[in-house]
N, C-alpha and C positions, 0 to 999 in steps of 0.2 A: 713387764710381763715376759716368762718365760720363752725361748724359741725352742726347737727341735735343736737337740745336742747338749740343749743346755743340763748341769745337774740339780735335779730338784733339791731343794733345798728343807721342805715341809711336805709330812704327809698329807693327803688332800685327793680332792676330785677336782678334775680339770675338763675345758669344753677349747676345740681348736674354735679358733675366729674364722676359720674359712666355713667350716661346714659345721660346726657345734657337735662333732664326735667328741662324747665321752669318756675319759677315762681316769682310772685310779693309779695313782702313783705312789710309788715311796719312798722317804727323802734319801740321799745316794745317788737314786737310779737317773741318766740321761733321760729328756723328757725323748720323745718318739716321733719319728714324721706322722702326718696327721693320715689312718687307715686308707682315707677317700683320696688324697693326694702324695703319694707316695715321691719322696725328691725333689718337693718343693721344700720351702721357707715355711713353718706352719709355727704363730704364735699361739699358745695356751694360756687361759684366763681361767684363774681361779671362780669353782661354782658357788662355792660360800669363803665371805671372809674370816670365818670362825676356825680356829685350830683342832682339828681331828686328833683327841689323844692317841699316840702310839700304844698298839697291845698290852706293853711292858708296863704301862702307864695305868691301865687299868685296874680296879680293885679286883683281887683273888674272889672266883665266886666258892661256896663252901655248903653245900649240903649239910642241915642239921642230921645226927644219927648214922652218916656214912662214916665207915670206918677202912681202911687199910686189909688190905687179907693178908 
C-alpha cells in the first residue's frame, strides 16, 4: 500500500488507514498527508480493486442531430 510521498501509480479512490479520509487521485500525482494528520506517516488503501478508466479512455459521447456552427 501506498504511503504519503509516494507517486500514485493508477487512477482511483483511496481511504488513509488512520482516519478513512477519502480521496481521488491521479496516477502521476505524490499521494498527500492524510487532511486529519498533517506530517505524519499516513498509508492509503485502495477503495475498490477494480481500475477506474482514465477520461481519454472513455467512449466520445455524440449527440444524434447536433451539428457544428
Amino acid at each position: 500500500m501506498p504511503i504519503n510521498g509516494e507517486i500514485n501509480d493508477r487512477f482511483g479512490v483511496f481511504k488513509s488507514l488512520c482516519c478513512d479520509a477519502e480521496i481521488v487521485i491521479a496516477d502521476g500525482v505524490a499521494f498527500p498527508d492524510c487532511p486529519r494528520h498533517p506530517h505524519l506517516p499516513t498509508t492509503w488503501s485502495p477503495v475498490v480493486d477494480e481500475k477506474f478508466p482514465h477520461v481519454s479512455q472513455l467512449p466520445e459521447f455524440k449527440k444524434s442531430g447536433d451539428k457544428a456552427a
